[in-house]
FIMIBA-678524 format. One record per residue (C-alpha): x, y, z. Coordinates in steps of 0.001 Angstrom, whole numbers, plus 500000, padded with zeros to 6 digits. Layout:
# FIMIBA-678524
XYZ ...
This chain:
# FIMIBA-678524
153674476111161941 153815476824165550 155765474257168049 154103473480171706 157326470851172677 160201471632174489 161953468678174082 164715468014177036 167434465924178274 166421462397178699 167212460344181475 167014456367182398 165458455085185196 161494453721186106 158627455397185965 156858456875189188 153802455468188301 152408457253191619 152261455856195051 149354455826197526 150234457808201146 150656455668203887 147072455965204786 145763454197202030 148411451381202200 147759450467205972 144063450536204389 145115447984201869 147153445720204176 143723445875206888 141904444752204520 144169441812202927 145703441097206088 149277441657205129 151801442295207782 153410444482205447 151435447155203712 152477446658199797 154048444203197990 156862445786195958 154704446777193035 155328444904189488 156936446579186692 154619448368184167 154266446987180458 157541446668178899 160079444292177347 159579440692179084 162530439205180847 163626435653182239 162997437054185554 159679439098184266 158004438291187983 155000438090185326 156307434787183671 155267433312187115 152878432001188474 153314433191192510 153430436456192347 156285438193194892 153900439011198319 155373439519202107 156454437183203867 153950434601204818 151254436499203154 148980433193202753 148800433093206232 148150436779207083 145005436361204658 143594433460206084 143548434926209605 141713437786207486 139110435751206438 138516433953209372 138683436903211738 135397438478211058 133940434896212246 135796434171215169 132657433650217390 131287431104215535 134502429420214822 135326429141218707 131382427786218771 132633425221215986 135426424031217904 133783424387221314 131183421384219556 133687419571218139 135710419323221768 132720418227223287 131353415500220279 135321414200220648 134695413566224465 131472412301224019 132765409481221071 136370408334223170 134165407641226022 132822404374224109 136265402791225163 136415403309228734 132748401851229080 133653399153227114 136800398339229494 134188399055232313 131646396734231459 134033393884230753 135707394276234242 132845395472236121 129154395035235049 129607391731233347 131243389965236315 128522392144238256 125473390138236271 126753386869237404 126123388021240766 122327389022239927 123153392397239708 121958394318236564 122351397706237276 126080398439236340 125438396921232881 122343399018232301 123694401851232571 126837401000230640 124495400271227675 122479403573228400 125638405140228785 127146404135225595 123469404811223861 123535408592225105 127851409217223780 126406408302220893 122984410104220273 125595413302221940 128279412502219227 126069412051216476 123972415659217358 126867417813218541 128555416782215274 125336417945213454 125788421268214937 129456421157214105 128980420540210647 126461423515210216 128192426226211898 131719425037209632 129625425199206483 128964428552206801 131843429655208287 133380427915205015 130806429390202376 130900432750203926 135033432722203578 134622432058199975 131992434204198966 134554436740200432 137454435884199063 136180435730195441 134504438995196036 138026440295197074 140010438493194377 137437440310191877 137296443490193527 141385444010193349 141510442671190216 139167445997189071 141344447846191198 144701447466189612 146358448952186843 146081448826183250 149673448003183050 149416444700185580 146385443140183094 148322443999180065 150946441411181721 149372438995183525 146983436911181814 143301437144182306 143404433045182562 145553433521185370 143065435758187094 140399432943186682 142346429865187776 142992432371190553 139070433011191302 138225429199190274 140256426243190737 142363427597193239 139380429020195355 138034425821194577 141308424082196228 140644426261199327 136928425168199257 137788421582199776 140349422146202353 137683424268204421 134765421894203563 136105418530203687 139789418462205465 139628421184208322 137332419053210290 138617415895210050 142352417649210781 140303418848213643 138927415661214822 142210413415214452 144013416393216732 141568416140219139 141269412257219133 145291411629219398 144996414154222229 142306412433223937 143431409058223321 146850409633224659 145326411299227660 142976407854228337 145917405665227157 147991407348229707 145294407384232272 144458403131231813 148446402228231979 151224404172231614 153680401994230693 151426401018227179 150381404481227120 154154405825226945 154837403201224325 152158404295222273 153441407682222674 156803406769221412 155374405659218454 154372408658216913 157818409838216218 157891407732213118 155003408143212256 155410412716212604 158742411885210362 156357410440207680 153783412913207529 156831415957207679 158297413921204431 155224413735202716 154180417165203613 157595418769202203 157304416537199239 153692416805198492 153913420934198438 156415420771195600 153900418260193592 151059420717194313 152302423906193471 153270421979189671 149768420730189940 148338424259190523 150651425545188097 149665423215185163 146327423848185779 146451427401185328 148377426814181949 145312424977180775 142965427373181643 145169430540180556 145277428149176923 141796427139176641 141275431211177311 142647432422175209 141874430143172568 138854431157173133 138718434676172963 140405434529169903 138929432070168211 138225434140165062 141648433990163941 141739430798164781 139503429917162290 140867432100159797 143888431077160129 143456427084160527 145208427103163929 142709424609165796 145513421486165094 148836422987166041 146348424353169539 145216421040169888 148852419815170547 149964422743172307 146808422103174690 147446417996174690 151070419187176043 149591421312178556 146936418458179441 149779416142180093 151694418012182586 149086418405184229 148463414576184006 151605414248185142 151402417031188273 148501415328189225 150056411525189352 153359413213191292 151128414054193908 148573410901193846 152210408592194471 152996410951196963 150143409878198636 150065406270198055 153855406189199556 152085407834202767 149630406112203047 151263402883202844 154258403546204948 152163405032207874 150130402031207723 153178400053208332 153893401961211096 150178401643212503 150349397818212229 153730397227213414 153038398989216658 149381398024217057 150720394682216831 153598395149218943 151399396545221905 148597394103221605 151459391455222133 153039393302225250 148759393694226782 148129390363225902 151274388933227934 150898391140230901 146846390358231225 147994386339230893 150606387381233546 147794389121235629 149329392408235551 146455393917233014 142892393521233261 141267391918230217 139007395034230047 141914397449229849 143437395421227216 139993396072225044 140339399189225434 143443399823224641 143021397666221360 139844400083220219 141994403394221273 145160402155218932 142640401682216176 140811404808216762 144327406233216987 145736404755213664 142722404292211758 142087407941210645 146041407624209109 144196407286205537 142016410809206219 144878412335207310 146196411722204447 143661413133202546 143328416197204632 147087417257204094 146331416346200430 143401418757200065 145949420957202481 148944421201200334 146820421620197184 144787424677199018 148406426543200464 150195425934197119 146148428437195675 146263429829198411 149753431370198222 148895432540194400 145888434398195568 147766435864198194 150527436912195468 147797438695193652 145971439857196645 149569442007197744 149984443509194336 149261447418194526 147823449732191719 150847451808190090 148470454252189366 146461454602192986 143384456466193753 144661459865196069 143980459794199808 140521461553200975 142847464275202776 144828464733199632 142025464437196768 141304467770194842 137939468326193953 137561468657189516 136886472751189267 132885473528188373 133147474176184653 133253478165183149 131282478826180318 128563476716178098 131106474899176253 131554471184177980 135737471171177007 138443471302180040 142191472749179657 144745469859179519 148284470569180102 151456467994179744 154173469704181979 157324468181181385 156156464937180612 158480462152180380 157604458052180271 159776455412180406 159030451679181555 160517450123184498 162026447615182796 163666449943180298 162945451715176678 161833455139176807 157967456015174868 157969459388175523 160914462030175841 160396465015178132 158356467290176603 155221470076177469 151920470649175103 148732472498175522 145312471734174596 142951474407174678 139446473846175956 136988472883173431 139916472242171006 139699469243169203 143624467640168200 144102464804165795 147420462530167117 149344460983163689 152066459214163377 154071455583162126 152930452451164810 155255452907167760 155613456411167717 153648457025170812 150513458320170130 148284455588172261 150665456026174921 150127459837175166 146295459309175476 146959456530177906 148492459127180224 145742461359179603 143313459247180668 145554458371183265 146224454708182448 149706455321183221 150872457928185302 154656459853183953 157970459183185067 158328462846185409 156026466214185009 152450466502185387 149141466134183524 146849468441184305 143407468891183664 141987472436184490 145122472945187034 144105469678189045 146925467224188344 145464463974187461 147299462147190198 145241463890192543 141509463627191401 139300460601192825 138224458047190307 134995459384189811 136118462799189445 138352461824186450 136132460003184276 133421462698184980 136588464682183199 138185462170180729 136533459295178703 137954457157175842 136529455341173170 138823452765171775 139009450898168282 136934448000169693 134292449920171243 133792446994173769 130029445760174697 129068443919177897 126294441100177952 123507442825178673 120945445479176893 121477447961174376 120095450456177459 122147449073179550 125880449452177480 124775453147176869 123845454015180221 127484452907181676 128302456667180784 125943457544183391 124423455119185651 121593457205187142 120202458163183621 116573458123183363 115749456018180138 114749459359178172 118220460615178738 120165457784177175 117345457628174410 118469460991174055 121964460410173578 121364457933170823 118899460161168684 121944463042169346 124418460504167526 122513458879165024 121911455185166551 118267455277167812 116502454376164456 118986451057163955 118392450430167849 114694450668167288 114595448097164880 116227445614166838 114116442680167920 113543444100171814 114498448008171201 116690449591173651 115987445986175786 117617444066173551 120652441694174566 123946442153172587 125312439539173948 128497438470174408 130992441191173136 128261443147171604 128373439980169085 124276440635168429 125143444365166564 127734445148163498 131397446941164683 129842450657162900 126459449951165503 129059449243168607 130882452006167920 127597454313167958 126709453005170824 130176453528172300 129793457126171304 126404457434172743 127690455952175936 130268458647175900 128207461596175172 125681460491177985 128694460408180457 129070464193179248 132980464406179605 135318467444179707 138006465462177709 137077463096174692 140050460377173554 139107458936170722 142405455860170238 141371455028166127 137813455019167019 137172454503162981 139861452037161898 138080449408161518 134791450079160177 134015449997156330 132691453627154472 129371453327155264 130157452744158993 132667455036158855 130649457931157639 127974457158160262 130532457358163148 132070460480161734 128477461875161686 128481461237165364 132303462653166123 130697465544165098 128141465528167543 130048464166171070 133085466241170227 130835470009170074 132553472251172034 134689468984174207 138665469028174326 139287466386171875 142189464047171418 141995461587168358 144373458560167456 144206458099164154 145597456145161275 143050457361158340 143379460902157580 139726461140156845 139395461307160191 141827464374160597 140039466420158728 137091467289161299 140456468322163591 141508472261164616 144587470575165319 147394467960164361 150261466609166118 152477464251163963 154539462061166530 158324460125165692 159702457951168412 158015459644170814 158916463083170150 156293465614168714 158203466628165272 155065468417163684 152307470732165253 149912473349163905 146198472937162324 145704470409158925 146348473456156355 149396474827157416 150780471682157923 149691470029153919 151359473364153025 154385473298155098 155479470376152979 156542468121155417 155662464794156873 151963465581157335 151939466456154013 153628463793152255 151229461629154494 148118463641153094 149123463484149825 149493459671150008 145503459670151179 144405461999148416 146116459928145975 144720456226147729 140970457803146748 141794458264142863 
């Protein structure tokens, strides 16, 4: 038996799971609008803690991060939101003119008719005819240009919420739940969709009509005007308490919602042991607990309103009433013309009346900044295991030779997780090109986390893996799974065709090449019988096909992508003989002449190996090819002997 470890001093501390030059994080913070350029990035898989930032819902992001990535959306429109506002200003002037000719034609043109003079109240009435027909087409426009300017900010953010998703590491989605990631691309987009849609504007319009109407108020007396004036300091305290308030009630809100969908998820996706194991009563209480909070999130913030709304319409009445009083002595006093007074009176209830919609536009407001403060969380988080800078990527070397396999080298490999508990002890190993090793060992010893380093999943705390001398930390993304591909236990199917799942090895196949690749492992005669051929849906999962069938196509989709490196992680485990034998028949043909790595459990699948490893707690105790080690007597061969006697 011949020993490839050198096993050395261990040490605590986190991982380096890599980190992307400065380049590529003023790149990242560009495009996400961050004033800084990361978020400190979350701690890989590992033991969960009562801080775990995971076990949150906001994920840690700079310093006012929501706002640096709405001036990111809304920056590539800025022309056409100035043109939206421009309208608006305009439609605004063209509506609070109604007032002044109304104060006009009581003072003026009607006293002027009595004199035979029409002309004044003509062109009052024409007057007030064309603010409207303005009012009513600028706000057209307005409405237009804001819609698209609002569908063209979502359709970009989802895009970037699913594009950064892909981006980021293995060891964030193994964390953070993938109902998290849709409340984050659904409901709380949504939120942001109803702020942009339905609240901006009419924010928009009440800022512009207090302005004006102060300004006119002002401008028709001062002395009601600067009482009117004073009377929005009660009525700012009101909407500042409700504001503070109503954030707390919609963050809960957003929160419970996200519990629901992260529950109903994952229900979901695993409802076959649901089923199997009679859980659908104790989820439907654990759901019906969920459902209720957010029942009672969503009545929180529906009395937070009602107190609003009810106390700013006190304030609205009281003063309306108070001023109307004041007018109503002074024009009796003759210090106020009768027409001024009218005015006045439609200005206050312009003024007040829009109270209830703004209301409802820091409702939909505080609901979209509590989503949009999550998606701005997730937006900051970086990859631990980043893609190299242009200037810094090294190009895969050309392979030597007619054999497809590539030289892989662990140089003083060590992992530990950030949060604590080492995997993998320092230690270096060899694989020959074209050498195929079988990985064995108890659960937890560390033989999926090995090939998840290999394939670069994680990157080490210390040392290199290197694949033909190019350490993986330094090849692009395509470059590396043009070198390294894994096939995992599930052999996992996307909706779509048979053709289609194959030819992810290799998306510019021609159709004869991935035909090709399933005659080479044995699947074209069960894909040919399926109701559309190669054309046929799998549907969701693969759900359409048996496990043995996914797995050959899995295997066909990997020898089409023609890698250097093949990881199979218990590619066989859980298939029955038959399938068994038929995916062994195809090992045999995707591993020819590749640098295999296979994580296995049954030791029929060891036997096809040059090769075994037996892992312990991380630590590589046992290491030489499947005879010497069944005749070195130790635990290979104790675990061999088991097997042999399992099949009498």
């Amino acid at each position: 038996m011949t020993s490839a470890t050198e096993q050395g001093a261990t040490e605590q501390g986190a991982p380096q799971a890599g980190s992307a030059d400065s380049a590529q994080k003023a790149g990242a913070a560009e495009e996400y609008g961050f004033d800084e350029p990361t978020a400190a990035p979350l701690p890989p898989d590992g033991p969960v803690t009562k801080d775990d930032p995971f076990a949150k819902d906001v994920l840690p992001a700079p310093k006012n991060a929501q706002f640096a990535l709405l001036r990111s959306l809304l920056g590539p429109h800025r022309a056409r939101v100035w043109l939206a506002a421009i309208l608006l200003l305009v439609q605004q002037a063209a509506v609070q003119a109604g007032p002044l000719l109304v104060a006009y034609a009581i003072d003026h043109a009607i006293p002027a008719v009595r004199d035979g003079r029409h002309g004044a109240l003509i062109a009052v009435a024409c007057g007030y005819m064309g603010c409207g027909i303005a009012s009513g087409t600028l706000q057209r426009f307005f409405i237009r240009v804001a819609a698209r300017v609002s569908q063209d900010v979502l359709v970009d953010l989802r895009g970037r919420i699913f594009r950064h998703a892909q981006t980021l590491s293995l060891d964030f989605h193994e964390r953070y739940t993938s109902g998290r990631l849709i409340s984050r691309s659904t409901s709380d987009v949504e939120s942001i969709r109803e702020l942009l849609n339905d609240g901006l504007d009419e924010l928009i319009e009440v800022v512009l009509s207090a302005f004006y109407i102060t300004a006119l108020l002002i401008f028709l007396d001062w002395e009601l005007g600067l009482a009117a004036l004073v009377s929005y300091a009660p009525l700012y305290v009101a909407i500042r308490v409700y504001q503070r308030r109503s954030m707390v009630a919609y963050r809960k809100r957003s929160t419970a919602i996200a519990a629901v969908i992260v529950k109903f998820t994952e229900t979901m996706n695993g409802i076959r042991p649901v089923k199997a194991f009679r859980r659908e009563e104790p989820n439907d209480e654990a759901f019906l607990e969920l459902n209720h909070r957010h029942e009672r999130a969503n009545g929180d913030a529906i009395l937070e309103m009602a107190r609003y709304v009810v106390g700013s319409r006190v304030l609205a009445n009281v003063t309306i009433a108070a001023i109307v009083m004041w007018g109503a002595y002074r024009v009796a006093d003759g210090g106020m013309a009768l027409g001024v007074l009218a005015a006045f009176v439609l200005y206050l209830r312009r003024l007040y009346d829009p109270i209830d919609r703004l209301g409802m536009f820091l409702n939909s407001y505080q609901s979209a900044a509590a989503s949009l403060e999550k998606i701005a969380g997730l937006l900051a988080q970086r990859p631990t295991v980043p893609e190299p800078a242009p200037e810094r990527a090294v190009p895969l070397p050309e392979r030597t030779g007619e054999l497809p396999g590539r030289d892989v080298v662990f140089d003083e490999v060590r992992f530990a997780y950030r949060t604590g508990g080492e995997v993998l002890p320092r230690f270096s190993l060899r694989l020959p090109a074209g050498q195929t090793v079988a990985v064995v060992g108890a659960t937890g010893a560390g033989k999926s986390t090995l090939a998840k380093l290999l394939a670069r999943f994680y990157d080490p705390t210390s040392g290199r893996v290197l694949l033909d001398g190019v350490e993986l930390s330094d090849l692009t993304r395509t470059d590396l799974r043009r070198g390294v591909v894994m096939v995992t236990q599930e052999a996992f199917l996307f909706s779509g065709t048979v053709a289609e799942n194959i030819s992810i090895g290799r998306p510019d196949a021609s159709r004869e090449d991935v035909e090709a690749a399933a005659k080479a492992i044995g699947a074209h005669d069960f894909i040919a019988a399926l109701p559309d051929g190669y054309d046929t849906d799998v549907r969701k999962r693969g759900g359409r096909i048996s496990a043995g069938q996914r797995q050959l196509v899995a295997f066909a989709r990997a020898l089409l992508a023609d890698p250097g490196v093949l990881i199979l992680d218990e590619a066989t485990s859980s298939l029955d003989v038959p399938g068994e034998k038929a995916v062994q028949h195809a090992m045999h043909t995707v591993l020819n002449g590749r640098t295999a790595v296979i994580i296995a459990h049954r030791l029929s699948t060891v036997e096809i190996a040059d090769r075994v490893l037996v892992m312990r707690d991380g630590r590589i105790v046992e290491d030489g090819t499947p005879d010497e080690l069944i005749a070195d007597k130790g635990h290979f061969a104790g675990l061999h002997q088991a097997w042999r006697n399992s099949l009498v």
